[in-house]
ROBA-126777 format. One line per field, with one value per atom (N, C-alpha, C): y, z, x; residue in three letters. Coordinates in steps of 0.1 Angstrom, whole numbers. Layout:
BEGIN
Y: c(Y  ...)
Z: c(Z  ...)
X: c(X  ...)
type: c(ALA  ...)
***
This chain:
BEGIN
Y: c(-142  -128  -127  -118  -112  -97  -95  -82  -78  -67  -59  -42  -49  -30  -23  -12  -2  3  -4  6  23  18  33  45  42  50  51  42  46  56  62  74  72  65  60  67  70  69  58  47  37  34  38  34  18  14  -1  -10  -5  -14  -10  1  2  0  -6  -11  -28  -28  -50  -49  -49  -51  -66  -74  -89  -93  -79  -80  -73  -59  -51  -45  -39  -36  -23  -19  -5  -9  0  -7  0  -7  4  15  8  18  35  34  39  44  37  36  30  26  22  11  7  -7  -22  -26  -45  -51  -59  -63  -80  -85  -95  -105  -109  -123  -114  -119  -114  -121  -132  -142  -144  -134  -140  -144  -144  -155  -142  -146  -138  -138  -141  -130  -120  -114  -100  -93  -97  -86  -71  -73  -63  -49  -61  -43  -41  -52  -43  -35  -38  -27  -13  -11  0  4  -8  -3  5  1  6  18  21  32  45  40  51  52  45  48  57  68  83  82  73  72  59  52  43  30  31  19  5  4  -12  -13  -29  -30  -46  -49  -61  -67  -79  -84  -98  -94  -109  -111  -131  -138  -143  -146  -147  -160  -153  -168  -170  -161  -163  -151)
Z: c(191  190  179  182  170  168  155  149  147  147  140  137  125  119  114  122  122  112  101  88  93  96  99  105  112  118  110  102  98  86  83  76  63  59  46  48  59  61  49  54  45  51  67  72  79  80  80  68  55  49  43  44  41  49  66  75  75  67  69  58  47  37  32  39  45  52  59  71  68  58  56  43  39  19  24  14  13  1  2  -2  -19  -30  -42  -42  -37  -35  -27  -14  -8  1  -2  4  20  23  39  43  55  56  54  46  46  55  60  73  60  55  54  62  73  82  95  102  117  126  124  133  131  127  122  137  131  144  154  164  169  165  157  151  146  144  137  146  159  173  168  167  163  157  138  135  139  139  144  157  163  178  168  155  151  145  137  126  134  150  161  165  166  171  161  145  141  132  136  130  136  128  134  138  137  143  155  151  161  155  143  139  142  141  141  156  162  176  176  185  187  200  203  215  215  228  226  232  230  236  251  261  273  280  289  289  279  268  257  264)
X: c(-9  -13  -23  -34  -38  -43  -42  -42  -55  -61  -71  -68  -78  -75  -88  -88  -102  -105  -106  -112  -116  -124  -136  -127  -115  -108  -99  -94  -81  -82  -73  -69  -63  -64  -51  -38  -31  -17  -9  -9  -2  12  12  23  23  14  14  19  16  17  33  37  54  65  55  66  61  53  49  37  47  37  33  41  34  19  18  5  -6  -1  -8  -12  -18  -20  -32  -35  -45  -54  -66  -78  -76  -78  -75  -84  -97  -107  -107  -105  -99  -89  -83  -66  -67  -75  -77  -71  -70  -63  -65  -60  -63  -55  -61  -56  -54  -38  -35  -36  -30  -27  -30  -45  -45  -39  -35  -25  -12  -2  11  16  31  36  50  53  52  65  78  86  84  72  68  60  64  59  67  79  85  80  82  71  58  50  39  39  48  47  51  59  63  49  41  32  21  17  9  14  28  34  31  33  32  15  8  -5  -9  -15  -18  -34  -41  -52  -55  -46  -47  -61  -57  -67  -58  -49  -43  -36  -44  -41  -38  -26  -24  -27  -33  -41  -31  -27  -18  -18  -19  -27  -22  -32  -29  -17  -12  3  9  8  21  35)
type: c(UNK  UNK  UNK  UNK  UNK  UNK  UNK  UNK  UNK  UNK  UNK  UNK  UNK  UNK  UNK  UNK  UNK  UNK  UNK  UNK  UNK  UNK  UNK  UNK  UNK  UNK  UNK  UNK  UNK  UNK  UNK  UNK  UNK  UNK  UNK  UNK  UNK  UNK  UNK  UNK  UNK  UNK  UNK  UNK  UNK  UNK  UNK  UNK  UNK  UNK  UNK  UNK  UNK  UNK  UNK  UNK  UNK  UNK  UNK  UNK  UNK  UNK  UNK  UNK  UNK  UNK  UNK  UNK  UNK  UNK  UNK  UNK  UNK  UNK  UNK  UNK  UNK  UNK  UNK  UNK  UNK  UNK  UNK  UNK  UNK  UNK  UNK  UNK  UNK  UNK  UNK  UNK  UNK  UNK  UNK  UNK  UNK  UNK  UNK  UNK  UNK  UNK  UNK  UNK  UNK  UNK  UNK  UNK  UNK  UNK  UNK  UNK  UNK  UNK  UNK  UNK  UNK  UNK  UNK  UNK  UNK  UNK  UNK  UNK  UNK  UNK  UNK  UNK  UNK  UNK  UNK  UNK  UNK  UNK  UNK  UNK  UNK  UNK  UNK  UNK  UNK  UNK  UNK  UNK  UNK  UNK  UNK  UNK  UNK  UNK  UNK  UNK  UNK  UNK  UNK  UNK  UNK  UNK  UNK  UNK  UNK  UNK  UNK  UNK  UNK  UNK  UNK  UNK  UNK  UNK  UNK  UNK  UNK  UNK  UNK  UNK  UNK  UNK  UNK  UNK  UNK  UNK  UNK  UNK  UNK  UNK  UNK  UNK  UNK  UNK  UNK  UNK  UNK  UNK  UNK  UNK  UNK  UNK  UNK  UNK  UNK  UNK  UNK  UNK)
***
């Protein structure tokens, strides 16, 4: 699987990085998303299906990979 995250869209919520602050961080600059590890493994399908569910703009999307 892998992750991406929409800068340009995202909002500095910060609910990604308080549900997988392993995957995710905010910019000091502007609080926007850092996208840590775009490949983790897929025991952490989990939160990210939450960290996608509650991003209010819909910048962080996971694409997973085909036949997995």
């Amino acid at each position: 699987m892998r992750i991406t995250a929409d800068r340009e869209a995202c909002c500095a919520a910060g609910q990604c990085a308080l549900i997988a602050p392993d995957l995710f961080d905010q910019s000091d600059d502007d609080g926007t998303v850092v996208l840590l590890d775009a490949r983790p493994d897929a025991g952490r399908l989990d939160a990210l299906r939450e960290v996608v569910s509650r991003c209010p703009t819909g910048a962080i999307r996971i694409e997973e990979d085909p036949g997995a």
